[in-house]
Rosetta silent file (secondary structure, phi, psi, omega in degrees, C-alpha in Angstrom):
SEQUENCE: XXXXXXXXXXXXXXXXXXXXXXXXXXXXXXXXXXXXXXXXXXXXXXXXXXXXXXXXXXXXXXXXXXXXXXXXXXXXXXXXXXXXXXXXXXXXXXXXXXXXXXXXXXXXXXXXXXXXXXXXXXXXXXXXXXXXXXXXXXXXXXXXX
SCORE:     score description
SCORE:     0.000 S_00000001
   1 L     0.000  153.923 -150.788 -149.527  -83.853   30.743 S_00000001
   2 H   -81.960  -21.434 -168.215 -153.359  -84.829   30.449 S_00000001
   3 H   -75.496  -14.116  166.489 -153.992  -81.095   32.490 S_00000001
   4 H  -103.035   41.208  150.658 -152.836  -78.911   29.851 S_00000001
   5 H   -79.758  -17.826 -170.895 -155.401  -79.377   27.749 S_00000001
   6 L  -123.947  155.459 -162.710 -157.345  -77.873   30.146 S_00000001
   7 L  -108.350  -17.035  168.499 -157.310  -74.396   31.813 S_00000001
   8 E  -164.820  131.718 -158.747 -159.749  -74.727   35.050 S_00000001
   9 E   -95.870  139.152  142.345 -160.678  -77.066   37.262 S_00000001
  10 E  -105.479  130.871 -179.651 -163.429  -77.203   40.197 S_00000001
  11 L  -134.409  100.736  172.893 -163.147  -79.083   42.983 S_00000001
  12 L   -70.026  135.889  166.651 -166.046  -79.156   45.638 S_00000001
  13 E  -120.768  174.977 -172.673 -165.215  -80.502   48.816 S_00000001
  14 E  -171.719  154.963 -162.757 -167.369  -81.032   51.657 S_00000001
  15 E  -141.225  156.414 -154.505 -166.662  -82.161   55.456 S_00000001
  16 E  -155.272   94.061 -171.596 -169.224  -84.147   57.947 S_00000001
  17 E  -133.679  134.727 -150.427 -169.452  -84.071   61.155 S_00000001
  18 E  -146.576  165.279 -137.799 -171.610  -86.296   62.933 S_00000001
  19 L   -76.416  -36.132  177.634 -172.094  -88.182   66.806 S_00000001
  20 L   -84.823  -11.604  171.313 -170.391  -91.513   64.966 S_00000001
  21 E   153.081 -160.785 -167.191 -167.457  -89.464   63.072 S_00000001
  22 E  -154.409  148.211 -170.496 -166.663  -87.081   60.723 S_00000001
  23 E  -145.881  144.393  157.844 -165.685  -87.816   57.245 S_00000001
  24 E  -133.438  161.205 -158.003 -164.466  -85.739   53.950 S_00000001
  25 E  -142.763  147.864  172.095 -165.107  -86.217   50.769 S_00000001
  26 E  -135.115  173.280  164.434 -164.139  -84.060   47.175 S_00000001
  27 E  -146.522  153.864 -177.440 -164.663  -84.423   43.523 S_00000001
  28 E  -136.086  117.780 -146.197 -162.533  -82.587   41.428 S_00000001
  29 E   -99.232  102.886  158.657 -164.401  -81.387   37.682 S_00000001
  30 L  -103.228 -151.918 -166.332 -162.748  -79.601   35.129 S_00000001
  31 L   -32.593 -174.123 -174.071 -164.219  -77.671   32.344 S_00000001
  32 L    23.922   48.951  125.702 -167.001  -79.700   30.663 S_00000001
  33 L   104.554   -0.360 -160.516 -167.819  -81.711   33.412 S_00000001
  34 L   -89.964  145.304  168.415 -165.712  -84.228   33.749 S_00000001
  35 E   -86.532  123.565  177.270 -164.426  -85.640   36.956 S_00000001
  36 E  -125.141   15.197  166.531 -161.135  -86.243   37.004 S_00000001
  37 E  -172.202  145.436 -171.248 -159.937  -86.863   40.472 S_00000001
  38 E  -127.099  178.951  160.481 -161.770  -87.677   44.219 S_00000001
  39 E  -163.839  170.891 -156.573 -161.192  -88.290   47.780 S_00000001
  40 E   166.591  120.425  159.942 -162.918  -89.680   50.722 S_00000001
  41 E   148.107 -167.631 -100.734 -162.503  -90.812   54.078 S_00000001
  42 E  -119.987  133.894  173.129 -162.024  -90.283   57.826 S_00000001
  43 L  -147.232 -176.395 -141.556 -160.985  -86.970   59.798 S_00000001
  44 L  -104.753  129.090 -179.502 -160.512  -86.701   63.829 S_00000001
  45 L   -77.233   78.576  172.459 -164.294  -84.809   64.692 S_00000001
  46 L  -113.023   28.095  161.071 -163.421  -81.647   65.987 S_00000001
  47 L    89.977 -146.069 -164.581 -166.370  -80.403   64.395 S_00000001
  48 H   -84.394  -27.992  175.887 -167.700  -79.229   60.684 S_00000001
  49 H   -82.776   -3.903  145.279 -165.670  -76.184   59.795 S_00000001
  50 H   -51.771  -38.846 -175.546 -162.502  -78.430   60.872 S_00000001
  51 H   -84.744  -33.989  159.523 -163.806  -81.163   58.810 S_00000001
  52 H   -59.974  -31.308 -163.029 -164.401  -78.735   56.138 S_00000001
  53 H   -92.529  -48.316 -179.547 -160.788  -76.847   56.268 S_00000001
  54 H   -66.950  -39.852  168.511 -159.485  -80.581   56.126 S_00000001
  55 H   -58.019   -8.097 -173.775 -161.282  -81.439   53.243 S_00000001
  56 H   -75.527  -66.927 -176.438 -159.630  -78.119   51.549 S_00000001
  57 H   -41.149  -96.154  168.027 -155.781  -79.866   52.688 S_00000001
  58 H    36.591  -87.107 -158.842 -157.225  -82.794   51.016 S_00000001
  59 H   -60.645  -59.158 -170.248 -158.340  -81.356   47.747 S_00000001
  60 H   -49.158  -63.826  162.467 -154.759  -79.167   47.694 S_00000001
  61 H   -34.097   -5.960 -166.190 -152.832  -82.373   48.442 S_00000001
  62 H  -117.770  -63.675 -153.309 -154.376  -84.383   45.290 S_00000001
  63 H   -64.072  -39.276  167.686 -154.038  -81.502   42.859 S_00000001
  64 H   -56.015  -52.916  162.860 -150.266  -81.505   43.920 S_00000001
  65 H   -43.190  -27.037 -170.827 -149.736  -85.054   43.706 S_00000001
  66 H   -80.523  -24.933  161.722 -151.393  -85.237   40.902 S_00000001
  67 H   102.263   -5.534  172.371 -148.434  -82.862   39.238 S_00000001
  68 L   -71.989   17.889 -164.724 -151.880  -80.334   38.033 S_00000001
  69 L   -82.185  -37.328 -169.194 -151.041  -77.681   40.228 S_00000001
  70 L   -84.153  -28.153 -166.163 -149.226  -75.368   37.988 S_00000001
  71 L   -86.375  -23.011 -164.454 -151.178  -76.034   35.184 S_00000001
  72 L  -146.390  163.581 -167.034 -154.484  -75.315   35.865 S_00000001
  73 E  -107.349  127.176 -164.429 -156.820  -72.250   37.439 S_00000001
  74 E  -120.891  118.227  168.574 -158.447  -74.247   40.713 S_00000001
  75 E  -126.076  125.611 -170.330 -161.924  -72.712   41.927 S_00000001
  76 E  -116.195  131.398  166.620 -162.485  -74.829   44.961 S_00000001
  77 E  -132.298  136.380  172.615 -166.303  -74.574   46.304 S_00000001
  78 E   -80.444  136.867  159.117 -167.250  -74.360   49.678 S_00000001
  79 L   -92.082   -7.554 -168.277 -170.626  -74.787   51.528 S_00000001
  80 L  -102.764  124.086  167.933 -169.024  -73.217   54.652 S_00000001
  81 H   -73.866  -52.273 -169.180 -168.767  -69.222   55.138 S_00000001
  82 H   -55.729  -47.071  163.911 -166.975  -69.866   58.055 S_00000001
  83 H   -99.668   -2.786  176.277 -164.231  -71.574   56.551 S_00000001
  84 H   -82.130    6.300 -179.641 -164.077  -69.667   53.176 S_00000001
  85 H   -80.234  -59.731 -174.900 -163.570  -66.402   55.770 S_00000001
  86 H   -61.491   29.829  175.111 -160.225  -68.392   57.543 S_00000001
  87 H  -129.256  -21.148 -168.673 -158.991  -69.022   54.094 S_00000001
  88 H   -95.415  -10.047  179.941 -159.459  -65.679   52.821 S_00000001
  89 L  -150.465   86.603  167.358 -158.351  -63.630   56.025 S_00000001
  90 H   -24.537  -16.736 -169.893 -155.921  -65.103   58.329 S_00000001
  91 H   -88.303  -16.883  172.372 -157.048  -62.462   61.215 S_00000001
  92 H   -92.276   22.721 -176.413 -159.968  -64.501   61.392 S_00000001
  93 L   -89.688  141.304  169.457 -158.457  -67.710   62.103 S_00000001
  94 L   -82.430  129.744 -137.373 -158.661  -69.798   65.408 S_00000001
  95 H   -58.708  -66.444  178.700 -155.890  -69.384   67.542 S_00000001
  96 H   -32.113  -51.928  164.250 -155.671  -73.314   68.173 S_00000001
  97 H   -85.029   45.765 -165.653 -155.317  -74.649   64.979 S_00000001
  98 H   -55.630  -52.619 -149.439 -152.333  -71.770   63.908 S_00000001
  99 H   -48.161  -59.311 -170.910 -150.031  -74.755   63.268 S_00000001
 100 H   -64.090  -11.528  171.187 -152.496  -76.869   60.547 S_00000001
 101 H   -63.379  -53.359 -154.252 -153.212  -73.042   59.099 S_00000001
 102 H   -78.139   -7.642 -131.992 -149.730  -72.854   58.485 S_00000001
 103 H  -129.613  -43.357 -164.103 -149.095  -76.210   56.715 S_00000001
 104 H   -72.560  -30.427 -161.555 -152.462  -75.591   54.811 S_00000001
 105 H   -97.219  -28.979  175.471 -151.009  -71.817   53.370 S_00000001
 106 H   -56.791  -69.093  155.266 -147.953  -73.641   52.473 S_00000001
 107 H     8.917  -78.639 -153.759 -150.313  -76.119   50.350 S_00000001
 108 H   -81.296  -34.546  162.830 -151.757  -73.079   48.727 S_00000001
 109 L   -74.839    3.775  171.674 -148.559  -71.341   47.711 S_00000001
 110 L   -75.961  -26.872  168.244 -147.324  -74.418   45.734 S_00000001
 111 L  -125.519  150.467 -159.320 -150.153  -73.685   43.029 S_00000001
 112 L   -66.752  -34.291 -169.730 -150.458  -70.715   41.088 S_00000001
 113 E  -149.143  127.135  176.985 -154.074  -69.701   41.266 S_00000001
 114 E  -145.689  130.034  176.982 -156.579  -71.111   44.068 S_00000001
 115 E  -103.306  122.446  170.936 -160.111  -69.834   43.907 S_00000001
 116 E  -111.013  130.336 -142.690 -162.645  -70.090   47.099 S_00000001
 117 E  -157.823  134.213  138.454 -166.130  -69.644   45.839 S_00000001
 118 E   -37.676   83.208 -162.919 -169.322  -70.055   48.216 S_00000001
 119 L  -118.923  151.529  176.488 -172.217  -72.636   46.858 S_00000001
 120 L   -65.623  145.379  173.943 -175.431  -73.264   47.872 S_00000001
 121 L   -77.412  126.530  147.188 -175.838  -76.340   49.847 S_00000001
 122 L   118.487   48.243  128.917 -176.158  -79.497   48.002 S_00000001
 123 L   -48.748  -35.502  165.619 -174.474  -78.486   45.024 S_00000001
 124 L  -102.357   46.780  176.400 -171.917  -80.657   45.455 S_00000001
 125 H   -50.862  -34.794  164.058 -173.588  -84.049   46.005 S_00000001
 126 H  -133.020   17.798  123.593 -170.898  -85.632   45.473 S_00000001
 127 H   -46.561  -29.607  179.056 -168.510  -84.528   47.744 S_00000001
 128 H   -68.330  -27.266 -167.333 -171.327  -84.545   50.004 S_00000001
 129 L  -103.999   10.812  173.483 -171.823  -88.672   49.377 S_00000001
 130 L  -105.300  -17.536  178.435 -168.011  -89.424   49.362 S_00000001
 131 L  -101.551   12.881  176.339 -167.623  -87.559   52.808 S_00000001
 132 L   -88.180  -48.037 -148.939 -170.592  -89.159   54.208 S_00000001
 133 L   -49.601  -49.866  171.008 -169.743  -92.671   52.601 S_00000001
 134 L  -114.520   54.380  179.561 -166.186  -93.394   54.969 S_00000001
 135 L   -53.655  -43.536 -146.949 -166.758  -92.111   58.112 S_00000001
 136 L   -97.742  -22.323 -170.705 -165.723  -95.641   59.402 S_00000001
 137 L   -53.038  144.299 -164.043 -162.542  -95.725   56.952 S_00000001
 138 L   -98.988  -32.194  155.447 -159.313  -96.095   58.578 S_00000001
 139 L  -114.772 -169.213 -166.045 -157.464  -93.706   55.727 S_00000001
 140 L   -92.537  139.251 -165.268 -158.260  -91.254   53.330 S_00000001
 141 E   -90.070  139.750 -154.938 -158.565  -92.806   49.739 S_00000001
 142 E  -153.735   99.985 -162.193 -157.236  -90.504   47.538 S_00000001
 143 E  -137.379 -171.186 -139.774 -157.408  -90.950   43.672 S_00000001
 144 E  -178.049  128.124  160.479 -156.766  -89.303   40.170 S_00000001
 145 L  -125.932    0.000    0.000 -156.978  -90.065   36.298 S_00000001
């Protein structure tokens, strides 16, 4: 498998939420820089730490599919405090979305070690230009090499 050559991956995500939609977008790096899997497109605008927390599902959903989950040490970075708090302490989560919490913590126990790490904004340019880029998209494109 092409991931166990390698021992950790990053994958910034980033969420958008804006008067015409809301879009998310990821790139996912591992060591030496290389990108080895993205995602991009359209999420229902209930506003940016929603859009962000989807782009998380996202990112989790690709690294499973992709069969790298087991394999690799995943430090996923965030621009949002707000949603690295709900990922790191369930007492802070909003009441409303328990259900998509619970589906998302499911996600996260299927791979062995998920990282949430805090970044400066516009570190991640390009998660930032893949969740701007298909706001208008009718799914989420979702791909891997």
């Amino acid at each position: 498998m092409l991931a166990d050559m390698f021992s950790r991956c990053f994958f910034g995500v980033f969420g958008v939420a804006k008067s015409n939609g809301a879009g998310c977008g990821g790139a996912l790096r591992f060591e030496g820089g290389h990108i080895r899997a993205l995602f991009s497109g359209p999420v229902l605008n209930y506003g940016a730490d929603f859009v962000t927390l989807f782009a998380v599902k996202v990112a989790l959903e690709v690294l499973l599919e992709a069969k790298w989950s087991e394999d690799v040490v995943l430090v996923m970075e965030l621009e949002s405090q707000v949603v690295l708090n709900w990922l790191s302490s369930p007492l802070t989560r909003p009441r409303k979305w328990w259900d998509y919490f619970e589906e998302l913590d499911k996600l996260m126990s299927r791979s062995n070690n998920i990282h949430f790490k805090l970044v400066p904004k516009g570190v991640n340019s390009m998660a930032v230009s893949l969740a701007t880029l298909d706001i208008q998209r009718n799914e989420v494109l979702k791909a891997w090499w």
